[in-house]
N, C-alpha and C positions, 0 to 999 in steps of 0.2 A: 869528920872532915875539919880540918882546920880553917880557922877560921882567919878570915886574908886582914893582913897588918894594915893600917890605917896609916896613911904617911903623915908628916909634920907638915908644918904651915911653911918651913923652909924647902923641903922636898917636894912640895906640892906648888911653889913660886918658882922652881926650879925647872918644872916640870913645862910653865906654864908663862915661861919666859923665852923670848928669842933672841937665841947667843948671840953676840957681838957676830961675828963672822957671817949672819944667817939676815940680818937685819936689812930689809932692800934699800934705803937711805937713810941719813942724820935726821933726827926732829929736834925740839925743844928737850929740854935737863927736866923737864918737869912732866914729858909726856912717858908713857913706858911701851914697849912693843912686847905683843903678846900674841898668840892663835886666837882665830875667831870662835874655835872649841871651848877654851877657857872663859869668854865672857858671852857665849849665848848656845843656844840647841837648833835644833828642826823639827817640826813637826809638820810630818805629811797627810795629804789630803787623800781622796777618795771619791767617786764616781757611784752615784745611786742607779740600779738595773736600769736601763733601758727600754727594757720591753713592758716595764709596768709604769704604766700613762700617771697612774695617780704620785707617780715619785715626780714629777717635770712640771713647770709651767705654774710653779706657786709662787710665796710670795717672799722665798731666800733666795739670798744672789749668787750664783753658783759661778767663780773664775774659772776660768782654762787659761792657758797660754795665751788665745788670741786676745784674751781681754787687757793682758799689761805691757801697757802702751804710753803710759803717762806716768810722772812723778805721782800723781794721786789715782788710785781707784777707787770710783763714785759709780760706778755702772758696769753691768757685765749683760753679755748678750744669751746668758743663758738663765734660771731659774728653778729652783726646785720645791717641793714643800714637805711642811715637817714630816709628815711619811716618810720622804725622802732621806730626808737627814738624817730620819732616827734609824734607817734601816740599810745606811752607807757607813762607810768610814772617812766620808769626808769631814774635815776639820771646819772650823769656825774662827776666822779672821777675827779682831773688832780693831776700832777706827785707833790708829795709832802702830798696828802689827805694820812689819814690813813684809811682802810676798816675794819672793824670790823661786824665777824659775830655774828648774834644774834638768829638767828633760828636754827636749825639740829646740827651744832657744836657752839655752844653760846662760844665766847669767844675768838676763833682765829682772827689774826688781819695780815694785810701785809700793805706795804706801797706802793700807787703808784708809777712807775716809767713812767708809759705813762697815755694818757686818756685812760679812760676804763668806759665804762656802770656799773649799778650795780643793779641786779636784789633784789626781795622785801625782800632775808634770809639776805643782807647785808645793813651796815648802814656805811657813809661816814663822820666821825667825822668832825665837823665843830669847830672849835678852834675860841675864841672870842678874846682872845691874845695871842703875841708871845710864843706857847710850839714849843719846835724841836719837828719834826715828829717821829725821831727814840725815843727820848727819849719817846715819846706817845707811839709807839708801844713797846717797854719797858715795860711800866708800864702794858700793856693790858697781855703782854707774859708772867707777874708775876702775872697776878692776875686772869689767866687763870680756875685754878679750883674751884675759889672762884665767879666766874662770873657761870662756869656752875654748880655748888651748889645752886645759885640763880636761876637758868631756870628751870622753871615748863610745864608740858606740859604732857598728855598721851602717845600720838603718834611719836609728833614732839617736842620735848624740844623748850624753848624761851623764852628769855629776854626781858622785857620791856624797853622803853626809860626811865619811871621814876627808874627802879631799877638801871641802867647805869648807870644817874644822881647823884646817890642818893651813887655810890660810892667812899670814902675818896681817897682824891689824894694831896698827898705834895707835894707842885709845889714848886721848888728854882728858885733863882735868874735866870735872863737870862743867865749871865754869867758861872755860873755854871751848866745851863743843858748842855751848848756845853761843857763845859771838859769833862761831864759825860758820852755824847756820843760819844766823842771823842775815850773815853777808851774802850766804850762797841767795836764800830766800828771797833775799833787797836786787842782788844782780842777775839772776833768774831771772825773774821777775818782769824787769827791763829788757832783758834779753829775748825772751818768750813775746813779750809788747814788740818788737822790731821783729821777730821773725813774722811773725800773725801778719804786721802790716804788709812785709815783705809778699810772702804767701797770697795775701788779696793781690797788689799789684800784678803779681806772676799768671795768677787768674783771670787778673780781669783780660790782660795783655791776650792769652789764651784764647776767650773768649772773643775779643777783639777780630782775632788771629782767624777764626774759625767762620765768624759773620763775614769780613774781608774775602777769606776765599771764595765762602758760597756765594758772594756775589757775581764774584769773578766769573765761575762756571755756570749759573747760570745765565749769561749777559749782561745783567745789571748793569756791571762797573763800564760796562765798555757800548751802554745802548745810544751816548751820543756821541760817542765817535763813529758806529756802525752807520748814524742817519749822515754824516757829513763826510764819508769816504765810502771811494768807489774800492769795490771788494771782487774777490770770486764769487763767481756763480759755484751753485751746488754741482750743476755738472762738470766745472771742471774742476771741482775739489778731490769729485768723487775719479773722474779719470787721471787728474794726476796721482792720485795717492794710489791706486789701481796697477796703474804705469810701473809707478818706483817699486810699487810689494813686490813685482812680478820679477822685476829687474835682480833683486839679492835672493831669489828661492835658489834653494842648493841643488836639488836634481828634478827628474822629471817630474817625480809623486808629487815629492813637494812643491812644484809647480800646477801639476793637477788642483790637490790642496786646497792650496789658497785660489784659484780658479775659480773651482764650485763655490769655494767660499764667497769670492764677488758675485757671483753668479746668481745666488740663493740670497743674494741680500738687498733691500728692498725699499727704496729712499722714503716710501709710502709710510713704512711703518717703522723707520728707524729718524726719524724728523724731529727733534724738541720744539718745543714753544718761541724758542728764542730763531730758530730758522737755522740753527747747528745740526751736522748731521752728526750721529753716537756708532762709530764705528768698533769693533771688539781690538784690542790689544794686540793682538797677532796679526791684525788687517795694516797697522801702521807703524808695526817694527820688525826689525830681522829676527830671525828664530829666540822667544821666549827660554831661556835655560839657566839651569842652575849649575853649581861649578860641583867637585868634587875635593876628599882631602887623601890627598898621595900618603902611600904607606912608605914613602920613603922622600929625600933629597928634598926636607922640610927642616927650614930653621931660621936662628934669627936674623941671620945674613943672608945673601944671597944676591939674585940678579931681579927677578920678579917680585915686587909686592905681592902679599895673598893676604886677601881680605876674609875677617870673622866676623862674622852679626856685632862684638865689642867694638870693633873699628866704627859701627857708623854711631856719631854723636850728637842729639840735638841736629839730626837732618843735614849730618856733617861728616866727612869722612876723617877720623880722629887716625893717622897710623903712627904717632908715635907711643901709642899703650900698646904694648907686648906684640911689636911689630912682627913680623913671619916673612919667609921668602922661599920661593920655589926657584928651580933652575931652567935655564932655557929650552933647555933640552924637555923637560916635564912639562912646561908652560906653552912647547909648540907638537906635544905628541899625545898624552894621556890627557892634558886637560884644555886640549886644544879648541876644543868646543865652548869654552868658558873663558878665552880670553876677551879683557876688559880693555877700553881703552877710553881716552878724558871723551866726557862728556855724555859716556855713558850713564843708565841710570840703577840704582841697584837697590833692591830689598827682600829684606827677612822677610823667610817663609815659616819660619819657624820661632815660637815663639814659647810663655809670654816673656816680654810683652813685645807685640806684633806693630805693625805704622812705621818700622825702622826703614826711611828711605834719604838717597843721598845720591850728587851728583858725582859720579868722579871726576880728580881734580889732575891738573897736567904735570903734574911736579915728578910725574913718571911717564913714560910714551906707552907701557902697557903695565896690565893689572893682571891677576888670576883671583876666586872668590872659592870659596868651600860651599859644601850642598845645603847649607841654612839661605842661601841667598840667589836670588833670582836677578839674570840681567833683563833691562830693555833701553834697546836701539832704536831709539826711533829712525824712520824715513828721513830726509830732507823738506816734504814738505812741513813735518809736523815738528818744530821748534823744543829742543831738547829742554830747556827752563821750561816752559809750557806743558810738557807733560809730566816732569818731576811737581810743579806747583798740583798737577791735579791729581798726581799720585797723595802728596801730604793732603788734601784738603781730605777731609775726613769721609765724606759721604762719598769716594768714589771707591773703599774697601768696604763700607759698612753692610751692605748685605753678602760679601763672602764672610765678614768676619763672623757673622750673627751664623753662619750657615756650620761653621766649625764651632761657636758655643753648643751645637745641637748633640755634638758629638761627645762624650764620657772622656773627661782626662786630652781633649784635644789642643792645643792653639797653634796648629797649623795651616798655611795655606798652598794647597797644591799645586804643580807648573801649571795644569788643564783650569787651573781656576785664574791665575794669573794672567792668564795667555786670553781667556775670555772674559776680561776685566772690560766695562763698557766705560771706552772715553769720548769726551762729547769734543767734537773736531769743527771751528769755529775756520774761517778763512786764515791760509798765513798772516795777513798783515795783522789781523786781530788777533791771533795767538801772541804776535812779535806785541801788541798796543797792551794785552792783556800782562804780560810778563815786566813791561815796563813799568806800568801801576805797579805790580806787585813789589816788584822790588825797588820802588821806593817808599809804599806803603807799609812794607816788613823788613823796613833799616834798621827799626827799632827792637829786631828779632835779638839783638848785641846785647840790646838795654835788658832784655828780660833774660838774658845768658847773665848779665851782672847782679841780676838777683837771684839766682839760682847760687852763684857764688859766695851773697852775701848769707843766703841757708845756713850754706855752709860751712858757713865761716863762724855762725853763729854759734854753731854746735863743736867745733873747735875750741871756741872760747868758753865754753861752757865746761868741757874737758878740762883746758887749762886753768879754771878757776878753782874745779877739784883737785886737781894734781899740787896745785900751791897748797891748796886747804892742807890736803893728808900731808903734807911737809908740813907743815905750821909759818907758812909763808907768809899768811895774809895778815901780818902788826900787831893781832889780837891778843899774842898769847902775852898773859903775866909771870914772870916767874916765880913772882915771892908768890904766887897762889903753890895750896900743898898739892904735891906730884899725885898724878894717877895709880902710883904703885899700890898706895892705901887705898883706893878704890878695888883695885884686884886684890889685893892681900884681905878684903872684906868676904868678898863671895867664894875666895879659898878656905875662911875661917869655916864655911858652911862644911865643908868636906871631913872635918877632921873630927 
């Protein structure tokens, strides 16, 4: 067999160079564009059995996907021990390796800080010369969506080693990749500091958010306004609300129904501490339902809005993201049972994540909603804000929610679960007293929307400081320093 011709140091820069034409933008005269193939490898990991206990829970750090999450890996949630290691094909990180996944999330990357295992979704860049690591994971963090664009897969998305290879990397001077992460490091850094504070803020607000409600619903907020105003009696809370249910049932059944429903219900043992009586969801709104999505005369025009779980926003209804519309004809025949109208209240049944609730708003005279989403109408006597507030407050879903955690692969909530949703019914005027606290107690819902903003803006600018970096944007670069070509022309000499 003949023996394969070993190419020159010119054929082999040739080889390992990207042509003018192929080049994704201008850098510096002194940096050179090359494939990520030509200046490093991969080396994949490995998964120790399972079923043998003595492979698991020792004292090596074993990555998966879920674990890279941060510019640095210092901790992984799994572990293995030497058994293990010696008896897998998993790989061994040490502090300085960048990991890069390439299966399930193709694209993420973290930098060791300690040894760490790395199972078969992740690949441990092997660098054949001097790159700084942060500047590597730089490059990976910028070229994030353009990697998983490249990942094909039905089930499980994934990147090949030759596609990896095969992508443009402008490698600079040695000397200038350290200033560059110098800068990234120094502005990070600052930026990481303002998001964190950020993030407290947004928490604390949260938590805030959450004490405020439950006081709300349990009377708290409102126990000396209840001592200094004259209110309904519980009987005629219970017979007006009784009155009106009866008044919108659609036919006879359902007038039975909800009948037996008043009938079998029992102010004795339906009574809170606070002197509110907890009636179910369907006792104090028109028919509980969800909507449907037409196999037809659906787009982004149209005559009807049609609402998706994506529309509701921060407890808001968002419609101008990938707005929908149904026609009159479809909005008053097939999905006629689901027409919306302002002031209604509407949420995800289907999830995660689940708590998506939202008032509709007038800027239409009718709505239609798809079958992720549940309407309710309340009565007259029962104040439409007032039961949108006690839908958001958290503890009035938390035992359907905990009752769907029980269930394998579940985060749904059923009509029959929504429709017997227990709301605690406080007199009109103190739902109307309740609703006024709240919304001036949660004006400042705005302020904690502008730091949600400001996240994200963070990490915007964090993009953009890479995107300048990999151009050679950021002042640092020297030109009399010597061009990186002799840096690649060195780990080619190896080849030949």
């Amino acid at each position: 067999m003949a023996k394969k011709k070993k190419l020159s140091l010119e054929e082999l820069l040739k080889q390992a160079l990207v042509k003018d034409e192929d080049k994704p933008y201008d850098v510096p005269g002194n940096w050179v564009w090359t494939r990520l193939g030509a200046v490093m490898s991969l080396q994949g990991g490995g998964t120790p059995s399972k079923a043998v206990r003595e492979f698991w829970n020792g004292s090596i750090l074993w990555a998966s996907v879920k674990d890279i999450k941060d510019r640095y890996l210092m901790q992984t949630e799994d572990s293995i021990t030497e058994l293990g290691f010696q008896n897998s094909s998993t790989f061994l990180a040490v502090p300085g390796d960048v990991i890069l996944v390439t299966r399930i999330s193709p694209g993420k990357s973290s930098i060791a800080s300690v040894d760490v295992a790395i199972n078969q979704d992740l690949k441990v860049i092997k660098k054949k010369l001097p790159i700084n690591s942060l500047f590597l994971w730089g490059y990976f963090t910028l070229m994030i969506s353009e990697i998983e664009n490249m990942a094909s897969g039905t089930t499980v998305k994934g990147i090949t080693a030759e596609k990896v290879h095969s992508l443009p990397f402008a490698l600079p001077p040695l000397a200038e990749q350290q200033r560059i992460v110098d800068i990234i490091e120094s502005l990070f850094e600052k930026l990481d500091r303002a998001k964190e504070l950020a993030q407290h803020a947004l928490d604390s607000f949260e938590n805030r958010k959450s004490a405020i409600l439950h006081k709300a619903f349990t009377g708290e907020l409102t126990r000396k306004w209840r001592e200094e105003n004259k209110i309904d009696t519980l009987d005629k809370i219970y017979e007006t609300i009784k009155e009106q249910r009866l008044i919108i049932t659609k036919n006879g059944k359902d007038k039975k129904d909800i009948s037996e429903l008043f009938d079998k219900w029992s102010l004795e043992d339906n009574l809170s501490d606070n002197g509110w009586i907890k009636l179910k969801a369907k006792m104090i709104c028109d028919t509980i339902t969800c909507g449907n999505t037409p196999t037809e005369n659906i787009s982004a025009e149209g005559e009807i809005p049609f609402l998706k779980v994506y529309n509701i926003v921060n407890n808001k209804i968002d419609f101008d993201y990938k707005s929908q519309f149904i026609n009159e004809s479809t909005h008053t025949t097939k999905l006629k049972s689901s027409i919306l109208q302002p002031n209604d209240i509407v949420m995800n049944i289907v999830g995660p994540p689940l708590r998506k609730i939202a008032i509709i708003p007038n800027n239409y005279p009718f709505w239609n909603m798809n079958q992720a989403i549940v309407r309710f109408r309340p009565i007259d006597y029962v104040d439409a804000k007032y039961l949108f507030y006690c839908l958001i407050n958290g503890e009035t879903l938390d035992e359907v929610i905990n009752e769907t955690k029980g269930v394998v692969g579940q985060a749904n909530i059923s009509i029959t679960q929504s429709r017997n949703l227990e709301i605690p019914i406080p007199p009109i005027q103190e739902q109307q007293e309740i609703v006024r606290i709240l919304d001036n107690l949660l004006a400042n819902e705005q302020k904690a929307k502008e730091l949600c903003n400001v996240i994200d803006k963070i990490d915007y600018m964090k993009k953009a400081i890479l995107a300048r970096a990999f151009r050679g944007e950021l002042g640092t670069n020297n030109p009399d320093e010597e061009s990186a070509l002799e840096l690649l022309k060195e780990v080619l000499k190896e080849k030949i």
